[in-house]
N, C-alpha and C positions, 0 to 999 in steps of 0.2 A: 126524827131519825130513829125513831123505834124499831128494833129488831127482835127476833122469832128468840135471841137469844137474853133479850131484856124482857121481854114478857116470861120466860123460863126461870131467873134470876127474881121477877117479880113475886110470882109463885109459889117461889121456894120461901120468902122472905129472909134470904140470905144477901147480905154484900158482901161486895170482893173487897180485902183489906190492901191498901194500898199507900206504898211511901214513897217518897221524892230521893234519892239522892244526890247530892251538888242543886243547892239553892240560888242559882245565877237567875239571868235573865229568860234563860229559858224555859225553865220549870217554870216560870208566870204563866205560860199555854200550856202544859199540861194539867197544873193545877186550876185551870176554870175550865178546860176541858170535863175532868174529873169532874168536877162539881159540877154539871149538867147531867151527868149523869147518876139516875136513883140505884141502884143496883153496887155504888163504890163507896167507900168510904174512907180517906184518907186519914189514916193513922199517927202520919209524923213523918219525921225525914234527919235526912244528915248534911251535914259539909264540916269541912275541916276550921273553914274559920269560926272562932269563938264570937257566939251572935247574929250570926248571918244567919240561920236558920230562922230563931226567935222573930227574930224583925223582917226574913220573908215572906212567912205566914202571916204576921201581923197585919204588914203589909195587903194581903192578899184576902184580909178580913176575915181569918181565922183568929183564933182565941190560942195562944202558944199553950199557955200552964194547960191546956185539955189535948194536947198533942208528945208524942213520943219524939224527943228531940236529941240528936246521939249526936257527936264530934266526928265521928269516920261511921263509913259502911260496913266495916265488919262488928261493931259496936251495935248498931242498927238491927242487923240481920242476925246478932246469934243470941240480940234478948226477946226482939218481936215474930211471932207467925204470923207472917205475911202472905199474901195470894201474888202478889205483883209489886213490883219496882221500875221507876221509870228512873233510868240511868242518865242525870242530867251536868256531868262532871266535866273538868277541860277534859280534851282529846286524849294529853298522853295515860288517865285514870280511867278512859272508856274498858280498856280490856280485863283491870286488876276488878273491878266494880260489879262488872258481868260476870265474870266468873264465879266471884264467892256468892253471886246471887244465885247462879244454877246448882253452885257444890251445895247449897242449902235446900236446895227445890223450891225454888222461887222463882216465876215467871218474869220476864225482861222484856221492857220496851227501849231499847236501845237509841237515844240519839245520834245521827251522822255527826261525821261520821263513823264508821264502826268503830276504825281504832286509828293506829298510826300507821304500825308494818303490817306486811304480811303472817309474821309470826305471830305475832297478835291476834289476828285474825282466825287462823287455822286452830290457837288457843281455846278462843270464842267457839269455835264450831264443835271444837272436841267436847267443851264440857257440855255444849247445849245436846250433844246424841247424847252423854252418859246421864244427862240429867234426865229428860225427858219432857221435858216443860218448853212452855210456849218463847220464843226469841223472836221479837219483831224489831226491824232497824228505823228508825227516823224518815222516810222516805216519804214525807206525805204530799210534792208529788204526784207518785202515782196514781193519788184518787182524783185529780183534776179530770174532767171530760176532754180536753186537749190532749193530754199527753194519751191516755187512753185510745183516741182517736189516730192517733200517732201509730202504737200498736197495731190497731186493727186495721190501718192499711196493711202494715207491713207483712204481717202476719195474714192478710187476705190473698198476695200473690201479686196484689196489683202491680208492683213496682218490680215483679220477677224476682230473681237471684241479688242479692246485695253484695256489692263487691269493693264500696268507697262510700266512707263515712266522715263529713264533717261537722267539726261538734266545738261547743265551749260557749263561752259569755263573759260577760263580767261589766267592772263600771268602769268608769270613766275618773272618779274619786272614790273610793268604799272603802279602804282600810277601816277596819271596828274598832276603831281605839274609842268611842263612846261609850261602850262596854267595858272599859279598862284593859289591861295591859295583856291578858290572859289569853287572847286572839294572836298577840304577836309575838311570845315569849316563846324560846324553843321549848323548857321546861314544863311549859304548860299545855301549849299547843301542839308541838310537835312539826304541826303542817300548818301553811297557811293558805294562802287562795285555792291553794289544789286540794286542802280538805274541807274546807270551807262550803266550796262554790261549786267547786269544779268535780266533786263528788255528785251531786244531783246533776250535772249536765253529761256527765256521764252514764249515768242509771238512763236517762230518758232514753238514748239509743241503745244502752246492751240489752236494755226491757224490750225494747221493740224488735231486735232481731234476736230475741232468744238466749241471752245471755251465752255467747260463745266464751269460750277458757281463751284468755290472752296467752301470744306464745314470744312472742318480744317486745323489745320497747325501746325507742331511741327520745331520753329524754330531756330537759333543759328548763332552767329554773332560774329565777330574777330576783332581785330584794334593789333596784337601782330607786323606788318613791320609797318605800318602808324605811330606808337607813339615809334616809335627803330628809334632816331639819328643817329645809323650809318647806315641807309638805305640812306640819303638823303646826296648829296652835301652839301648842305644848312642843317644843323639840324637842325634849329629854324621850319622847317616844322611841325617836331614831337610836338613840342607845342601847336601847332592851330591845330592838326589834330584833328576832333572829330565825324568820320564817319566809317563807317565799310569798312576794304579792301577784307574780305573773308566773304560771308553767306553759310548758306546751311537748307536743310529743308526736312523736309517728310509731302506730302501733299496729301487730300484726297480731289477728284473729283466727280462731277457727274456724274452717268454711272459706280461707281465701278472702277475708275481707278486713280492710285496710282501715284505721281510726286514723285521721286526721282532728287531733285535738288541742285547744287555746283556753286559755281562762286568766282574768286579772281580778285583782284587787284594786290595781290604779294603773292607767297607763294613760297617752295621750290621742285617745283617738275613744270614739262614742260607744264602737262597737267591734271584736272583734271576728264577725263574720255570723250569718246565721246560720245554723242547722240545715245538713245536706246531706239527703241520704241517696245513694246512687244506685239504681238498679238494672239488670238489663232490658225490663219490658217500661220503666219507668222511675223518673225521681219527682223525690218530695222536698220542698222548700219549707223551712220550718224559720220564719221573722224574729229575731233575736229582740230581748226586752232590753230598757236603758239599764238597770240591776238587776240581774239574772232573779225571777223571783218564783220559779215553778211553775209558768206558763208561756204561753205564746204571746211576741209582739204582735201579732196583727194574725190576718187570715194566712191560713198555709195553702202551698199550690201543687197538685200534681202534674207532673208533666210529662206527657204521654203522646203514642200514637192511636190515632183513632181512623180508622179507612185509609191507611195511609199517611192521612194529615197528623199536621202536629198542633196538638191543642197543650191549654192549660183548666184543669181545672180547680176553681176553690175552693176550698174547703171554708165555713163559715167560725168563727170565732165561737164555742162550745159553751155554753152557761152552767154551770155547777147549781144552779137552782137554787141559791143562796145556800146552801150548803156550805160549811168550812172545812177545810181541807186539814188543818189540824182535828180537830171534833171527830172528823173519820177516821183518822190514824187511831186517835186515841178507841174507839170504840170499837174500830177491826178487831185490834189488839185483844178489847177485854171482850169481843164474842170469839176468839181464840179458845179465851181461855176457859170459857164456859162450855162451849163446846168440845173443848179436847184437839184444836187445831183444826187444820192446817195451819201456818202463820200466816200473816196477810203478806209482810214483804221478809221473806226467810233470808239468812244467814247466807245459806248455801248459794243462792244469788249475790250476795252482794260480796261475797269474798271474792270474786271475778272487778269488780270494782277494786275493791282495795288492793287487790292485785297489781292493778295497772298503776293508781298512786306510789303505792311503795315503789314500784318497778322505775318509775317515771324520777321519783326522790333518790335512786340509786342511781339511776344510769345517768343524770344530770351531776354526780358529784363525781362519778369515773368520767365524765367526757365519756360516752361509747355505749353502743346497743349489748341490750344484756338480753339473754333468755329470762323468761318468768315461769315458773317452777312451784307447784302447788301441789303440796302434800297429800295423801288419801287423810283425807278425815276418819 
């Protein structure tokens, strides 16, 4: 996966200084990310629990004592010069974590989701114009050849005018309580299946038509397996639970076009519909997976007129070349920042996502469709 922008960084004999913050499970992929690549060099990191850090790295077959290891991110960032920070913290510290990283000039790779609300979000976008520095969001996603493919129908005309979108996924059993409790805590999480999950099956459609500004939302939210004791080994789960494991929504687009959107955590049935994108010269069938997992179930179909008739055709199941789709994310990112941007997956995109979550999290707690409302950045 060598790039025009690691042979530049080769040359220079320079690495990009780079820290971890919040050492969950998720930093485990960024941090062997990072270390495939020559051109990084990870410096250290933070979390707020005492030791977690130490025993991440360790963990991860780093040497802790030769590492910069701080209790919070502002601790982190205002004794080390740093090039980049991968923002790997529960959801509701996504926003405060991002910020002090750009008020410092420090480049962000941002985990999904972005944040919780929308004000969060528009936060996010503020500091990253004043800063000037690179903001990539977690979406990795969009490097699959599938979802790509997904695009470049859409985006080719073939399916004409889009005017009815259905979208979402999820399992069958998947609450993350193997991860511990920080998935389903309001305090920590903020969101749950809807920020979870239901964030990347949203991106896969608004990427493909363009990212339109949502301009309503009629939405509705569930916790009926998360707060039921006999779902969990452990019931004391259902006590701390205070997150949503099922959303869904009907949402109105720019352009006249309609979101039709579902997403669980747990419910009782395999799947809750596959991806359907409606157009007027043709639609696409996109096969929902058993755990929503940034690809396609099966072949996708166009459905079309051809001389009249009506045909279907397949689209073949797309191979990433052994390629890792985290490995790209991380490496979009850092020839970002080598090169001075563009971002791979910017802000300014995904705050149209986060938009409709919040929108979706509000209008389910008023009962009743709300406008959605987005500030100039």
């Amino acid at each position: 996966m060598e790039t025009q922008a690691d042979e530049t960084a080769a040359k220079s004999g320079e690495k990009l200084k780079v820290a971890i913050i919040g050492c969950g499970w998720i930093a485990e992929a960024h941090v062997k990310s990072y270390l495939k690549c020559d051109d990084v060099e990870i410096i250290g990191g933070a979390d707020l629990i005492p030791g977690k850090a130490e025993a991440f790295f360790a963990e991860m077959g780093m040497d802790p004592s030769k590492l910069k290891l701080y209790p919070s991110h502002k601790e982190l960032l205002d004794n080390e010069e740093l090039d980049a920070v991968s923002v790997c913290t529960y959801n509701a510290t996504h926003a405060e974590c991002t910020i002090y990283a750009l008020e410092k000039g420090v480049n962000v790779l941002l985990e999904k989701p972005m944040c919780v609300t929308l004000d969060e979000a528009v936060d996010i976008c503020r500091a990253e114009k004043k800063s000037g520095k690179v903001l990539s969001i977690g979406f990795q996603p969009r490097f699959d050849a599938n979802m790509q493919m997904i695009k470049k129908i859409v985006q080719s005309g073939e399916l004409g005018d889009i005017y009815y979108i259905q979208t979402g996924g999820g399992r069958r059993r998947g609450i993350p309580t193997p991860y511990g409790t920080s998935f389903i805590e309001k305090e920590t999480a903020g969101l749950g299946a809807l920020g979870d999950i239901g964030c990347y099956s949203l991106d896969v459609v608004l990427n493909a038509v363009g990212n339109p500004k949502p301009l309503t939302v009629t939405g509705y939210k569930s916790d009926f397996f998360g707060k039921n004791p006999k779902y969990y080994k452990n019931p004391e789960y259902a006590d701390v639970f205070g997150v949503d494991d099922f959303a869904a929504a009907f949402v109105r687009l720019e352009g006249g076009i309609i979101l039709d959107f579902r997403i669980a955590w747990a419910m009782h049935m395999d799947t809750p519909g596959d991806t359907l994108i409606f157009g007027k010269e043709g639609g696409l069938r996109i096969p929902s997976t058993d755990c929503w997992n940034g690809s396609v179930g099966g072949a996708m179909k166009v459905y079309h007129d051809v001389a009249g008739e009506r045909v279907e055709t397949e689209i073949p199941v797309l191979s990433n070349q052994g390629k890792d789709l985290f490995d790209m994310k991380i490496r979009s990112f850092l020839d970002a920042i080598i090169t001075g941007g563009p971002s791979p997956i910017p802000a300014s995109e995904i705050i149209y996502n986060q938009a409709i979550i919040d929108g979706i999290a509000r209008s389910a707690e008023l009962g009743r469709e709300i406008e959605i409302e987005i500030p100039e950045i």
